[in-house]
Steps between C-alpha positions, in 0.01 A plus 500: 500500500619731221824637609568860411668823657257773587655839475548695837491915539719608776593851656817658640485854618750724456612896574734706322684779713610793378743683699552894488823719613408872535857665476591778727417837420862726417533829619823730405633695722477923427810675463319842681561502850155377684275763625272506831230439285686222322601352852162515672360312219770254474465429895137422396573277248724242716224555793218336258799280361508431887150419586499292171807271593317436868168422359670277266714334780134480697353297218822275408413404889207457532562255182784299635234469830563121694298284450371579096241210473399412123242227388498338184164250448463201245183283439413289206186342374547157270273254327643115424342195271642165489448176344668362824299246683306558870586922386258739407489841284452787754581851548761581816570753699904518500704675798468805631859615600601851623845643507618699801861683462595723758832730527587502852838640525766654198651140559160239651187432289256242525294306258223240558252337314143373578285267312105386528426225310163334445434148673362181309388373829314797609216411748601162537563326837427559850645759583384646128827599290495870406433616148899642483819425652709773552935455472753746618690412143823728587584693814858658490722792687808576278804667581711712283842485528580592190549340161687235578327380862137519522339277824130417505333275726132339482288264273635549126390302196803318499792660266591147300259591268468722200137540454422429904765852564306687207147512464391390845074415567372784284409360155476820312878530520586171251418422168301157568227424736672271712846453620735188393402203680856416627423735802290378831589148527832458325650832562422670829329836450532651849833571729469632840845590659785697406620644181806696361581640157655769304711539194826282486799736396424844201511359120338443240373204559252621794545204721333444782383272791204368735638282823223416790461272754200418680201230564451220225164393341240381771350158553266589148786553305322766312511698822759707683622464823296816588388417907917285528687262330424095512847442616813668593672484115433832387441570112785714308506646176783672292400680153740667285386754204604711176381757284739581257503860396586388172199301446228749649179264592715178541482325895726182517491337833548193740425350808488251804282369749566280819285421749347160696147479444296265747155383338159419680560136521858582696714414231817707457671615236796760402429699221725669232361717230700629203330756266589768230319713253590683200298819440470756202249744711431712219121509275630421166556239585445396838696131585497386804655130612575305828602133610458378836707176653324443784654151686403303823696277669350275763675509876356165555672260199629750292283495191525798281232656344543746184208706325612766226261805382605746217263689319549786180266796443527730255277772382501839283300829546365590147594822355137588405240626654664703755644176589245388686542093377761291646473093367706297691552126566676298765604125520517301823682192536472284865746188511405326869601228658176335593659273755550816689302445901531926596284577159221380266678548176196351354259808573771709294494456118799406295445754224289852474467725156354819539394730197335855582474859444507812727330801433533798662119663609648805616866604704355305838295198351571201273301235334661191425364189317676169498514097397686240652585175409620247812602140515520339849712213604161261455532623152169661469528838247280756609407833347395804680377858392560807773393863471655766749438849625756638704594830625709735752343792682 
C-alpha cells in the first residue's frame, strides 16, 4: 500500500475578553453654604444612592447563591479506514461526556464527570448487552484552604500524568483525535482516594505539588479500584510542578507511582511508575512531551519487568485565515518487555506517527483529519486514515 500523509483540519475555540473600568464620577464641593433646597435634594441623592447599594448587595447574593450548578457537554462524531487485518472502515459514534462544576461554599466546590460510550457488543448475549455503557469518569469535593493546601477527595484521573490532568474525556479540548497510547494499560488513568496540593513556597518559579493516596488499579489493570482495593497496599502518588514566570507557556514536571497490583490469574506484583513531561502550552508552537517508566517486580521470584513510553507532539495554529488551521504531528514510541505475565505488550504497538490538521468550524466545533502510521511488535506496518467532528456545548 502506497504510504502517504493525508492532511487533517482541526478546530480550537477560543474567546477574547475585554474588560471595562467605569471610573467614579467627581463632584467638588461648593464654597456657598448649602441651602434647604440644596439639602433636601442632597438627602435624595444618597437615598437613591441607598436603594442602589441594597439592590446591588441583593443581586451580588443572589449570585454567590450555594449550590451554583454549571454544565459543560462534549460529544464527537469520527470516521476510521485501515489496511489492518480482521478491521473494517466505519463511522463511530465517540463519547458523550458532560461536565458538572458546582460552587458549594466560598471555600468547597465539586466537579464530576460522566461519560456514555457506545458498545461493540450491543445486543449480544443473554442477558442482551446495552447499546452504551455509562462511567462516572470523575467525582470530586474539594476543599479550599488556601493557596498552599487544597484537599479533595473522590475518583480523579490520576495526577502522574500531563495529558491524563489536562484534557480529560472530551475530545474537542486537544489537538488530535485520540489521546497517547501510554495511558489505560501502562499508566493508570483513574485514582479514587485522597489528594492534596497547592503551591510550594512564592517565586518565580511557580512550583507546585499533587500528593494522594488511595486504591490501586483493579484486577483489569486498566481499571480503578472504584467498588475497593484488591489488597490492603494502597496506591500513592507524589507530583511536583513549575511554571516559570519567566518562560510564560512553559510546564516542567515529574512524578511517582507505587502501588501492588494483583492480576486476574492471582499473580502479584508491586508497581513503581516514574514519569515527567516537558510542555510549551502555547499555539505557535504547541510542544508537548512525556516519558513513562512504568516497572513490575514479581512477589513470587522476583523478576522485574520494565516497559518505557515517551511520545512528542508538536503543532502550530496558522496565522491565516482567522486562524482557523492548526497542523500538528505526534510520535509515539512503546519499548515493552514482552515477557511481562500482568500485560499483553503484544496488543500495544512499538511505534505510532501521526500527521493531521485541525480546523476550526466555528468557536464550539472542530474538524480534524488525520494519518497514522503503526508498527506492532509482530512487525506488521499498518496505515490508517481518521476524520473527526468534535464539539463543546
Amino acid at each position: 500500500m502506497t504510504e502517504g500523509i493525508i492532511k487533517i483540519f482541526a478546530l480550537t475555540g477560543f474567546f477574547l475578553f475585554g474588560f471595562f473600568f467605569i471610573p467614579e464620577a467627581l463632584w467638588a464641593d461648593t464654597s456657598n453654604p448649602p441651602t434647604n433646597e440644596m439639602l433636601l435634594e442632597r438627602i435624595e441623592q444618597l437615598e437613591r444612592r441607598s436603594e442602589q447599594q441594597t439592590r446591588q448587595q441583593i443581586i451580588s447574593e443572589m449570585r454567590t447563591k450555594y449550590p451554583s450548578l454549571n454544565i459543560l457537554g462534549f460529544g464527537n462524531i469520527s470516521f476510521s479506514t485501515t489496511d489492518e487485518a480482521g478491521k473494517t472502515s466505519s463511522f463511530r459514534m465517540g463519547q458523550f461526556v458532560l461536565h458538572f462544576s458546582s460552587a458549594l461554599s466560598p471555600r468547597v466546590s465539586y466537579f464530576g464527570e460522566i461519560s456514555i460510550t457506545a458498545r461493540r457488543d450491543a445486543g449480544e448475549g443473554d442477558p442482551k448487552a446495552s447499546g452504551f455503557d455509562v462511567e462516572i469518569e470523575r467525582n470530586i469535593i474539594r476543599f479550599d484552604q488556601g493557596d498552599h493546601l487544597k484537599i479533595s477527595a473522590g475518583r480523579f484521573h490520576t495526577p502522574i500524568n500531563w495529558w491524563n490532568s489536562t484534557f480529560h474525556h472530551g475530545v474537542w479540548l486537544q489537538t488530535t483525535i485520540d489521546r497517547p497510547s501510554m495511558l489505560g494499560t501502562l499508566v493508570p488513568i483513574h485514582f479514587l482516594g485522597v489528594v492534596l496540593e497547592g503551591a510550594l513556597g512564592e517565586s518565580s518559579l511557580n512550583l507546585a505539588y499533587n500528593v494522594g493516596m488511595g486504591n490501586g488499579r483493579g484486577k483489569v489493570l486498566g481499571r480503578a479500584g472504584d467498588s475497593g482495593d484488591v489488597n490492603n497496599n494502597k496506591a500513592w502518588f507524589v507530583n511536583v510542578l513549575s511554571k516559570p514566570d519567566r518562560f510564560f507557556g512553559l510546564d516542567i514536571g515529574a512524578s511517582v507511582y507505587g502501588d501492588q497490583i494483583t492480576t486476574t490469574s492471582g499473580a502479584v506484583f508491586d508497581e513503581m511508575i516514574f514519569s515527567a513531561h516537558l510542555i510549551w502550552s502555547k499555539e505557535n508552537p504547541e510542544v508537548i512531551s512525556e516519558y513513562a517508566n512504568i516497572r513490575h517486580e514479581a512477589k513470587s521470584g522476583g523478576a522485574t519487568f520494565d516497559h518505557q513510553s515517551a511520545y512528542l507532539q508538536i503543532a502550530y495554529r496558522l496565522p491565516w485565515l482567522q486562524a482557523r488551521f492548526k497542523p500538528y504531528a505526534r510520535y509515539e514510541h512503546n519499548k515493552l518487555d514482552p515477557a511481562e505475565p500482568s500485560l499483553s505488550p503484544t496488543s500495544l504497538f512499538k511505534r505510532r506517527a501521526i500527521a493531521g490538521l485541525r480546523f476550526d468550524v466555528s468557536s464550539y466545533a472542530a474538524l480534524k483529519v488525520e494519518y497514522r502510521k503503526e508498527k506492532k511488535d509482530s512487525g506488521s506496518d499498518n496505515n490508517s486514515g481518521l476524520a473527526q467532528v468534535s464539539f463543546t456545548f
